[in-house]
Every structure is written in C-alpha cells, then in structure tokens.
C-alpha positions as CSV (number, residue, x, y, z in Angstrom):
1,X,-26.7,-34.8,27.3
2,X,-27.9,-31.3,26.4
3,X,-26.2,-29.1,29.2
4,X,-29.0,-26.3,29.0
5,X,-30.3,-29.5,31.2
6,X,-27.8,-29.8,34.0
7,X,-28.5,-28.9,37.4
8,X,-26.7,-25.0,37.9
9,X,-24.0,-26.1,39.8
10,X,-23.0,-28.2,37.1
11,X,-23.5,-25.1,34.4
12,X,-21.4,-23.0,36.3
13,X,-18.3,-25.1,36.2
14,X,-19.0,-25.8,32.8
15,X,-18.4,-22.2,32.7
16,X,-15.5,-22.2,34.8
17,X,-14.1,-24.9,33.4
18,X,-14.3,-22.4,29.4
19,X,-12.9,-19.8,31.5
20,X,-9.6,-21.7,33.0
21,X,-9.1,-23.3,29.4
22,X,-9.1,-19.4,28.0
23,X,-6.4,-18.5,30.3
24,X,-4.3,-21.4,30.4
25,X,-4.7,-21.3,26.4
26,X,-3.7,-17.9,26.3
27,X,-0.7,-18.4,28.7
28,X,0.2,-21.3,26.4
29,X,-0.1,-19.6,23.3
30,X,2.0,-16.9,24.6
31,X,4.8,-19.2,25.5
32,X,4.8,-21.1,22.4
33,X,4.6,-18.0,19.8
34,X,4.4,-14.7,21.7
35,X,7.1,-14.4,23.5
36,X,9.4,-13.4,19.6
37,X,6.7,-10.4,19.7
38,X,6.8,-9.3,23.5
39,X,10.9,-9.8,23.2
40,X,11.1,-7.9,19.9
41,X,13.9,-5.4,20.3
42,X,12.6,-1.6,19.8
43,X,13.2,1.6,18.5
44,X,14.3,4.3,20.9
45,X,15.2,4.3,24.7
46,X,12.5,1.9,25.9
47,X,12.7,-0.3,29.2
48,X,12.5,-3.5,29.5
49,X,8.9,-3.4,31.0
50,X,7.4,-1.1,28.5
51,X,8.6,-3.4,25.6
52,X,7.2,-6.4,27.2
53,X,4.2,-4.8,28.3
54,X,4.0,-3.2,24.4
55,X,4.4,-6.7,23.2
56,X,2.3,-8.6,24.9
57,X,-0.4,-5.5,23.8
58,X,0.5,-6.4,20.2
59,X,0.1,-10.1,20.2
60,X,-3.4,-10.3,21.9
61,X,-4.6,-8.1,19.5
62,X,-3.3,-10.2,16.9
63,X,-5.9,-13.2,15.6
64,X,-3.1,-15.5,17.2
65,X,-4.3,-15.0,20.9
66,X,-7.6,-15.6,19.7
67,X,-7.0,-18.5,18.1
68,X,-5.4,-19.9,21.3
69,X,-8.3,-18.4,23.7
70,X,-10.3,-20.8,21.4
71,X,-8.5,-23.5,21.5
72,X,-8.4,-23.3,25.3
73,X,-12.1,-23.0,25.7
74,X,-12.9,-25.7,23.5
75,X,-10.2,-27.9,25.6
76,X,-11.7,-27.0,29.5
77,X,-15.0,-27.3,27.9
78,X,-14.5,-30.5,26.4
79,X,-13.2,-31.9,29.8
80,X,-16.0,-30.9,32.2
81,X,-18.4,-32.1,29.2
82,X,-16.4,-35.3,29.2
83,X,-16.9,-35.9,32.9
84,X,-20.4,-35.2,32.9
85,X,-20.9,-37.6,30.0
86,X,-18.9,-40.5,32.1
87,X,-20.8,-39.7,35.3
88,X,-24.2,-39.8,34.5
C-alpha cells in the first residue's frame, strides 16, 4: 500500500487531503490556545485589528502552530490513506 504506487489522481488528494488537515489544524489550534496570544492586551494606542493581526503573527511563529499544522497533516493524511486502504 506504498502510495508512490497510486494512480495520480489518487496522489493528488493525498495531497489535498495534508493540505486541508494543515489548515483546519491550524484553525483548531488557534481556537484552542491562540486566541490568549492574539487577545493579549498591549502597550500603547493599538486597534483592535493590529493587535489581533500582531497576535496571530506571534503565535504562528511560535513551535505551537507548528505542532498543530502537524498534527493536522498527519490527521487528513491518515484519512485519505485510510480510505484507500479500505477501498482497494
């Protein structure tokens, strides 16, 4: 079950399916633990839009969002493997 050996079509929503787990991992992530950082009350006069948009800077470059972007991968991958593996 060595997907170097599926037909392309099946490769590219392998693919996909990494990419859609990334972003919906990363959207979860932020939810679950970001949101204290983008929220974070700031020095100075800032607007609301330029502390959120700081914050959410500052927690992707923290090794939190990558753990989540991980996870997610590993999660949409798994589930296109999955359905490959109970198809063929």
């Amino acid at each position: 079950m060595n997907p170097l050996n599926w037909r392309p079509e099946h490769q590219v929503a392998l693919l996909l399916g990494v990419v859609i787990g990334i972003v919906i991992g990363l959207a979860g992530g932020f939810m679950y633990d970001g949101i204290h950082v983008a929220l974070a009350p700031t020095e100075g006069d800032a607007s609301f839009h330029n502390r959120t948009a700081t914050g959410i800077m500052l927690w992707l470059g923290t090794g939190s969002a990558l753990r989540w972007g991980v996870f997610g991968a590993f999660v949409g991958g798994a589930i296109i493997y999955t359905r490959q593996l109970l198809h063929a």
